[in-house]
DSSP file (Angstrom, degrees, kcal/mol; ACC not computed):
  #  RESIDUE AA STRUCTURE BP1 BP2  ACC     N-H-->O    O-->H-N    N-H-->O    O-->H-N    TCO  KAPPA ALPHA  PHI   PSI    X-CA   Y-CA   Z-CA
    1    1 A X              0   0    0      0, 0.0     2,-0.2     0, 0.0    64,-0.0   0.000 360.0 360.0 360.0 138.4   16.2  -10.8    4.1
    2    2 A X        -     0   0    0      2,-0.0     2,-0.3     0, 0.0     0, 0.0  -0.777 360.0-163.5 -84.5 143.9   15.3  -11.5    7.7
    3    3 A X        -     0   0    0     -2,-0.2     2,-0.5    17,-0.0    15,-0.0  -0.843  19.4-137.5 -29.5 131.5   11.6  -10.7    9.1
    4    4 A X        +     0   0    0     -2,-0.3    15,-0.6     2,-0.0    16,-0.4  -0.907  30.4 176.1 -75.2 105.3   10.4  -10.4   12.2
    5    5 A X  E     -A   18   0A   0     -2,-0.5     2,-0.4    13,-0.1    13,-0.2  -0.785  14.7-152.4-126.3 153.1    7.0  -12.3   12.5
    6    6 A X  E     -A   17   0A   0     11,-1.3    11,-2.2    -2,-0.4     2,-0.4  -0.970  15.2-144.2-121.2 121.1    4.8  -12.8   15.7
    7    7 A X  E     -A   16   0A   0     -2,-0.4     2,-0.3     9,-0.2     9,-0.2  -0.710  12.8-164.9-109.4 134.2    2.7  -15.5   16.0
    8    8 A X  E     -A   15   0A   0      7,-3.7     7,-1.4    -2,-0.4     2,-0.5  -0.948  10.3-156.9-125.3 158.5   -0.6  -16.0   17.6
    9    9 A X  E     +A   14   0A   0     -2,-0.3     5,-0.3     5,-0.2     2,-0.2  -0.918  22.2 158.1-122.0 118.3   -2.8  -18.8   18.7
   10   10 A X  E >   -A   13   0A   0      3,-2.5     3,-2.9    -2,-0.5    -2,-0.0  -0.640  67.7 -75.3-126.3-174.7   -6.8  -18.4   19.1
   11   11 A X  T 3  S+     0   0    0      1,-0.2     3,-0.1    -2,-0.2    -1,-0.0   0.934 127.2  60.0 -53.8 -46.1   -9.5  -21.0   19.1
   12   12 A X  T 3  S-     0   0    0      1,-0.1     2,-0.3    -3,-0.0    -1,-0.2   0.435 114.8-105.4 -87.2  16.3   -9.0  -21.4   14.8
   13   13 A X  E <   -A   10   0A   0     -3,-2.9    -3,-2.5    14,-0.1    16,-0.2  -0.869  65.3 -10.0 114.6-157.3   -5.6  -22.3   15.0
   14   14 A X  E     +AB   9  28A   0     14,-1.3    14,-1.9    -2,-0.3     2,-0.2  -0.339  49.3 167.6 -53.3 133.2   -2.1  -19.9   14.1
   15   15 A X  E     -AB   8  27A   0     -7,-1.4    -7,-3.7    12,-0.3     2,-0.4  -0.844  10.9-163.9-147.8 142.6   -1.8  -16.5   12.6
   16   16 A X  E     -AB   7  26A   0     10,-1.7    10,-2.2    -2,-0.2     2,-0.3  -0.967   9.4-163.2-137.2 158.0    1.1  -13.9   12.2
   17   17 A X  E     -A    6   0A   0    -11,-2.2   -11,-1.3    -2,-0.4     2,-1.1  -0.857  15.8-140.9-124.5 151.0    1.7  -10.7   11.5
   18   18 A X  E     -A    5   0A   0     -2,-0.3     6,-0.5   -13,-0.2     3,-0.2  -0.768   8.6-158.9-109.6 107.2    5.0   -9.0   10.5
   19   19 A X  S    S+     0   0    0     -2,-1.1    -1,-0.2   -15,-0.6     3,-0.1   0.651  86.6  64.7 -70.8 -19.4    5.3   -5.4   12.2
   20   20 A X  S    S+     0   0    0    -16,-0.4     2,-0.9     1,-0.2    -1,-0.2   0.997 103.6  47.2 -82.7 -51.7    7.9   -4.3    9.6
   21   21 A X  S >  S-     0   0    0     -3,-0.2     3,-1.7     1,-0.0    -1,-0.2  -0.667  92.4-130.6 -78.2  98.1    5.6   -4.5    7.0
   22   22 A X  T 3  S+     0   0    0     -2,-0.9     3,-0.1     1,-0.2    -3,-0.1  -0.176  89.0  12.1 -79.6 145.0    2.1   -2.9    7.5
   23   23 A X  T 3  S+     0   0    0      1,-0.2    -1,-0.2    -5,-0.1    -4,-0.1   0.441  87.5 138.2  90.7  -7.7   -0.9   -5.0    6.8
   24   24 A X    <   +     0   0    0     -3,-1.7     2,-0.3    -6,-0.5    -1,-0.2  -0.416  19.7 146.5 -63.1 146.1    1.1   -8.6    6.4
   25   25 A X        +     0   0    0     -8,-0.1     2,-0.3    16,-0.1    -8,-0.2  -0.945  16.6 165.5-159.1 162.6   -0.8  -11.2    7.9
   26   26 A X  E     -B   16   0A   0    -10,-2.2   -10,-1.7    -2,-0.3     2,-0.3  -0.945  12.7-161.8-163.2 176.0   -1.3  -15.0    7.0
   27   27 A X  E     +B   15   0A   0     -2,-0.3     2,-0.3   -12,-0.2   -12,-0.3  -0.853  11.9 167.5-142.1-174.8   -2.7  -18.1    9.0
   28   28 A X  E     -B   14   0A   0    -14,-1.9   -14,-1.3    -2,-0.3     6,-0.1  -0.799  39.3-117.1 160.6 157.0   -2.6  -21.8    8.9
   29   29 A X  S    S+     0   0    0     -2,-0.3     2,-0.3   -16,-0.2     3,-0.1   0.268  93.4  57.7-103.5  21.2   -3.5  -24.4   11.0
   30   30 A X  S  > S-     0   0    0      1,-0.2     4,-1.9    -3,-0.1     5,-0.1  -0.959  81.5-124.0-121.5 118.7   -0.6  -25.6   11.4
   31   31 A X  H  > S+     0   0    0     -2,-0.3     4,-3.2     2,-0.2     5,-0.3   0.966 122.7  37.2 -55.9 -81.6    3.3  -24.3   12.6
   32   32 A X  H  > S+     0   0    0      1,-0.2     4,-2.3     2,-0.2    -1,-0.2   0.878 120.5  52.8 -32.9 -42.0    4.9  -25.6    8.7
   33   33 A X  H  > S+     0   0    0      1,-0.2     4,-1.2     2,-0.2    -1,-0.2   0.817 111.7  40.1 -83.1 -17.7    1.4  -24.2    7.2
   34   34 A X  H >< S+     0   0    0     -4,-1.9     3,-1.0     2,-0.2     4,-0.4   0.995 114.8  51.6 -61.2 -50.2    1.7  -20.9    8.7
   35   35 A X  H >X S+     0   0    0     -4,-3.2     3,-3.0     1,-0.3     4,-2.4   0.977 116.1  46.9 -64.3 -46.9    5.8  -20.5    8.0
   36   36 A X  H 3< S+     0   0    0     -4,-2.3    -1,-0.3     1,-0.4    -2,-0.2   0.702 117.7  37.9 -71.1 -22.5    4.9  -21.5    4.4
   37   37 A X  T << S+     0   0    0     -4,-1.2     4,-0.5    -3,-1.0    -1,-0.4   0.431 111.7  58.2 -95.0   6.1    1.9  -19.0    4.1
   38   38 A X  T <> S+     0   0    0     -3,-3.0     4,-0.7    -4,-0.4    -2,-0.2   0.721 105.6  52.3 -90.9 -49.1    3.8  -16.3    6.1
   39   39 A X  T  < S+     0   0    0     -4,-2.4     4,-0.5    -5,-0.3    -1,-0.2   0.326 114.7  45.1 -77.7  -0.8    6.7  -16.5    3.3
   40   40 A X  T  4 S+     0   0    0     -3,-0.2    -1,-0.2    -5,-0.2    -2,-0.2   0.618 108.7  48.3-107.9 -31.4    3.9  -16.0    0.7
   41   41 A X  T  4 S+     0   0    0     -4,-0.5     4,-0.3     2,-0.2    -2,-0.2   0.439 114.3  49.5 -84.4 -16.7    2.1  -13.3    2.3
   42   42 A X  S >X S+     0   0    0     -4,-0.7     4,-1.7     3,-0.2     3,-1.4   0.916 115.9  49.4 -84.2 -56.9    6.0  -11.1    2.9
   43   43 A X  H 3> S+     0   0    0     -4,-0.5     4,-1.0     1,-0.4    -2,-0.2   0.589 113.6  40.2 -72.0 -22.2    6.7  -11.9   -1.0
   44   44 A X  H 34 S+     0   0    0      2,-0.2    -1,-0.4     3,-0.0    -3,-0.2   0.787 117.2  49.0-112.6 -15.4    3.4  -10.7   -2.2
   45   45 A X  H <4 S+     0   0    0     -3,-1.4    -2,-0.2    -4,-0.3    -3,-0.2   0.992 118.3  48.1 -61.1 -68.4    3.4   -7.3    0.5
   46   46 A X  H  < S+     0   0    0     -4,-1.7    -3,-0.2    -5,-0.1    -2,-0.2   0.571  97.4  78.0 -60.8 -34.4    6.7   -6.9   -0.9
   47   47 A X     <  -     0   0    0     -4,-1.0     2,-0.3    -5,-0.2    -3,-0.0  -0.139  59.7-157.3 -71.7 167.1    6.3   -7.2   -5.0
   48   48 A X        -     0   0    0      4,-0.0     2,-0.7    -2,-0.0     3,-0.3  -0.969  18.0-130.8-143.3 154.9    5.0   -4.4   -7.1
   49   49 A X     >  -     0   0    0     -2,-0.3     4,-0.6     1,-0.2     3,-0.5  -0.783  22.3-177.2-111.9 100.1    3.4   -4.2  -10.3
   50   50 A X  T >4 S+     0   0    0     -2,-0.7     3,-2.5     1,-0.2    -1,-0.2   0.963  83.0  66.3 -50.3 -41.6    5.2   -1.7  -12.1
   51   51 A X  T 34 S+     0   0    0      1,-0.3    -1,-0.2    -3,-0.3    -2,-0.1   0.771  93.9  72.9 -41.4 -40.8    3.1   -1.7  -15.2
   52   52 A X  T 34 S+     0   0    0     -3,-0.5     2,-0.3     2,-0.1    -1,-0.3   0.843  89.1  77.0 -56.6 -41.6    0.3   -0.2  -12.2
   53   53 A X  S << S-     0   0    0     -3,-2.5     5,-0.1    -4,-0.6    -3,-0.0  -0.522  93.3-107.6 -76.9 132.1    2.2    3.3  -12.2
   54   54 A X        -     0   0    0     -2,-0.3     4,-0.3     1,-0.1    -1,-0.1  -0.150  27.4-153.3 -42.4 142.3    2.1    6.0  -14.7
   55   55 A X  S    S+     0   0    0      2,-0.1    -1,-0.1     1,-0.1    -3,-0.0   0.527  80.5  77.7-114.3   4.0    5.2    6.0  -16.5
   56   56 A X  S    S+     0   0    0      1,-0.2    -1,-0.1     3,-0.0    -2,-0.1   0.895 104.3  41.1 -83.1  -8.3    5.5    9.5  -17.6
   57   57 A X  S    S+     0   0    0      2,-0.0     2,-0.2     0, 0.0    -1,-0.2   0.677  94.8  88.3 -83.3 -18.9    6.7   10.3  -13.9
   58   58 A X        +     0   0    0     -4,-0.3     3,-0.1     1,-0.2    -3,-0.0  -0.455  45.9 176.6-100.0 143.0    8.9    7.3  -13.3
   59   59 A X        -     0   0    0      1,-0.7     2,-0.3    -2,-0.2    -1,-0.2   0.656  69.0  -7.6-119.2 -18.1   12.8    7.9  -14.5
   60   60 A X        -     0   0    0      2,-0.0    -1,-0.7     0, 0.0     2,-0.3  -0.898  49.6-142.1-157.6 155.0   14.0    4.5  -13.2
   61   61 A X        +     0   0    0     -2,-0.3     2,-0.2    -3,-0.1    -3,-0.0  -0.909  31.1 168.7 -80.9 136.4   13.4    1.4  -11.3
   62   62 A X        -     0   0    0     -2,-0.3     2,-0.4     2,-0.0    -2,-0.0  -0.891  26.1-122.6-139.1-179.3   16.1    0.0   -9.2
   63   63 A X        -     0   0    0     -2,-0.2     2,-0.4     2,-0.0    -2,-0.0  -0.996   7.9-148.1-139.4 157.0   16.5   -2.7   -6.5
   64   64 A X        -     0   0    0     -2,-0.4     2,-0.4     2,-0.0    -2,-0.0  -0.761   9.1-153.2-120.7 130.0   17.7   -2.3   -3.4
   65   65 A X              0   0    0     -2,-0.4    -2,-0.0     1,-0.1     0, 0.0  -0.813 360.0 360.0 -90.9 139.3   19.8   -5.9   -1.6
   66   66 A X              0   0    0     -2,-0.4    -1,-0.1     0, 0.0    -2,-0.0   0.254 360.0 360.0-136.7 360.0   19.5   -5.7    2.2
């Protein structure tokens, strides 16, 4: 999967956010330490804990490739 990230630079250095995904953010003080906390911050917006959901409502889980 591709992301779209936007990065910005203030006095404490790098941060981005990813507009497809609401609420992503990461920082790093660094270009390498950002990508690498950016990629940590889509993987953990993106995961789910089933176990977190009732399960008498749920009839499947599936996953979706894009």
């Amino acid at each position: 999967m591709v992301f779209k990230v936007i990065v910005h630079e203030d006095k404490d250095g790098l941060w981005a956010e990813v507009p497809s995904i609401k609420g992503c953010f990461s920082q790093g003080e660094t270009m390498e330490e950002l990508e690498n906390n950016i990629k940590e911050a889509i993987e953990g917006c993106l995961s789910v804990d089933i176990e977190k959901y009732s399960k008498n409502n749920i009839v499947k889980t599936i996953e979706v490739v894009l």
